[in-house]
C-alpha positions in Angstrom: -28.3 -9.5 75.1 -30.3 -12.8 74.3 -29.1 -15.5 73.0 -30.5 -16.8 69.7 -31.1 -20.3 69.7 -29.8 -22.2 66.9 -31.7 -25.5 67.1 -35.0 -23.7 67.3 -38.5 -25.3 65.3 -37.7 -21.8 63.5 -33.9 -23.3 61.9 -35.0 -26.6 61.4 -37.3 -25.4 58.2 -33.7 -24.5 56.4 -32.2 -27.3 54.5 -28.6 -28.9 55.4 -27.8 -27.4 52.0 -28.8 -24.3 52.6 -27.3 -23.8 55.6 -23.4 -25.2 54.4 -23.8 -22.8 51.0 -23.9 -19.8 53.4 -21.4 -21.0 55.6 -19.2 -21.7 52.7 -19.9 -18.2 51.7 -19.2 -16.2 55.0 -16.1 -18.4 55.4 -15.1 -17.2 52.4 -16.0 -13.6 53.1 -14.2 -14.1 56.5 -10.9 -15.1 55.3 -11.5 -12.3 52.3 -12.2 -9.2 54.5 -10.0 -10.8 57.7 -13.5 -10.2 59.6 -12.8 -11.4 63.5 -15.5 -13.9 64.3 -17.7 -13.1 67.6 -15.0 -13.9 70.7 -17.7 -14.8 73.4 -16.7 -16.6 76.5 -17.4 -20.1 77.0 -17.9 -20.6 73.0 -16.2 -22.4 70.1 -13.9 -19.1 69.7 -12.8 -18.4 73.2 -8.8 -18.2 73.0 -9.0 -18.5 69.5 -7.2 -15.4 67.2 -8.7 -14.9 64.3 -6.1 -16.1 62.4 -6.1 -19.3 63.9 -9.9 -19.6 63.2 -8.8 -19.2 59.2 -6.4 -21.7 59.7 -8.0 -24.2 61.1 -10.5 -24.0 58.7 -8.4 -24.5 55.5 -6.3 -27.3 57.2 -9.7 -29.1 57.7 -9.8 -29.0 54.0 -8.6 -32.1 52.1 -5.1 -31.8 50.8 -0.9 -31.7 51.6 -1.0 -28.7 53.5 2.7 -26.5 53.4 2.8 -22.9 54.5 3.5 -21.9 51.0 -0.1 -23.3 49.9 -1.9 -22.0 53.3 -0.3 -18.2 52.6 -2.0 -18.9 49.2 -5.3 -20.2 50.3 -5.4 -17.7 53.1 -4.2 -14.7 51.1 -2.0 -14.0 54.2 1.6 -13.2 54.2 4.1 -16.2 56.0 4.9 -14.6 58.8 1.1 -14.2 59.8 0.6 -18.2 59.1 4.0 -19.0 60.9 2.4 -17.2 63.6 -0.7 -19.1 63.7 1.2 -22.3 63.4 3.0 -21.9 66.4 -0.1 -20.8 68.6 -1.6 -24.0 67.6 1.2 -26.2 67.7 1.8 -25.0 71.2 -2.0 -26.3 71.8 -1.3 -29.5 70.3 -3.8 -29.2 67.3 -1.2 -28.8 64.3 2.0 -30.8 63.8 4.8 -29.9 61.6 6.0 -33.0 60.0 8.5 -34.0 56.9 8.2 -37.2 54.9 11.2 -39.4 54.8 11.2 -39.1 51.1 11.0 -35.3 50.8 12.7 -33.7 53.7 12.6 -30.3 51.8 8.9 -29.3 52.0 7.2 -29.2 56.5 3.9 -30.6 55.8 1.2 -29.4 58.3 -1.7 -31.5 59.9 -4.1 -31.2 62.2 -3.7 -33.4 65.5 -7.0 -35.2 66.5 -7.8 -32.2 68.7 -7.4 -29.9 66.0 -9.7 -32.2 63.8 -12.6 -32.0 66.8 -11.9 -28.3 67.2 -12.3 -27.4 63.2 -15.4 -29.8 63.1 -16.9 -27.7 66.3 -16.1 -24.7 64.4 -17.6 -25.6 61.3 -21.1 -26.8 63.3 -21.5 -23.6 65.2 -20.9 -21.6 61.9 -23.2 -23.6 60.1 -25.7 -23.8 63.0 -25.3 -19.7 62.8 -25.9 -19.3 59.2 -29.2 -21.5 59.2 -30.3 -19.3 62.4 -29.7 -16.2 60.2 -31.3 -17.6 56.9 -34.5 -18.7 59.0 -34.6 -15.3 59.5 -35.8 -14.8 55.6 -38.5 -16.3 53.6 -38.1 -19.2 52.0 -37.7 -17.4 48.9 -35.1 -15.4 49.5 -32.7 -17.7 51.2 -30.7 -18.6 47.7 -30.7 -15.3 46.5 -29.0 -14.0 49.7 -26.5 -17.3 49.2 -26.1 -16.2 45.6 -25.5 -12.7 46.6 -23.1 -13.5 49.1 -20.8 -16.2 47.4 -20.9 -13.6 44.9 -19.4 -10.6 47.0 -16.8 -13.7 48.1 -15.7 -14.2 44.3 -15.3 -10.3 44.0 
């Protein structure tokens, strides 16, 4: 199998905005249709579960993150995200942490680590996308992006 390079003259015609409108619609579609992103070797995803994949993803998201609101955000039941949680924590790219003043609610962040980790994720999908939309004519690449955020909404 060859390997498509992503940073070819080819990509480099489709815009920054382009390219993070797909990705923002194939993440969505991911986490809609719990789609398993390509596990290769060596990559981004190696030892990564799918779930974890989602997860990092919405933690990367600006907010106060609690499992309630990731089961949400997700649309996965809490013992799928408690799961997750602990597969990451045990790689040291979530914490768990309460604030002195509400010692109800575990808040969850990601560690440095998990920050570089969600950011490589988010390149490589990104760097994807605009490798598949070079594939089209310029014409067509916001229709597909149109089509696609709208089979995410569905």
């Amino acid at each position: 199998m060859s390997k498509m390079n992503p940073t070819s003259s080819r990509t480099k015609s489709v815009s920054d905005r382009q390219a993070v409108s797909l990705h923002e619609a194939v993440d969505k579609i991911m986490r809609r249709f719990k789609l398993e992103p390509g596990m290769l070797a060596g990559s981004v995803y190696a030892d990564l579960h799918v779930n974890d994949v989602g997860l990092l993803a919405v933690l990367a998201e600006p907010g106060d993150w609690n499992v309630r609101k990731i089961t949400q955000a997700l649309g996965a039941p809490f013992s799928t995200v408690s799961s997750a949680l602990d597969r990451l924590e045990k790689r040291s790219l979530v914490a768990r942490l309460r604030r002195p003043g509400d010692r109800r609610v575990v808040y969850i962040k990601l560690s440095a680590s998990g920050i570089r980790l969600a950011e490589r994720l988010r390149a490589t999908q990104i760097e994807t996308c605009r490798a598949m939309l070079a594939g089209l004519p310029v014409r067509d690449r916001d229709e597909l992006i149109r089509l696609v955020a709208q089979v995410a909404q569905r």
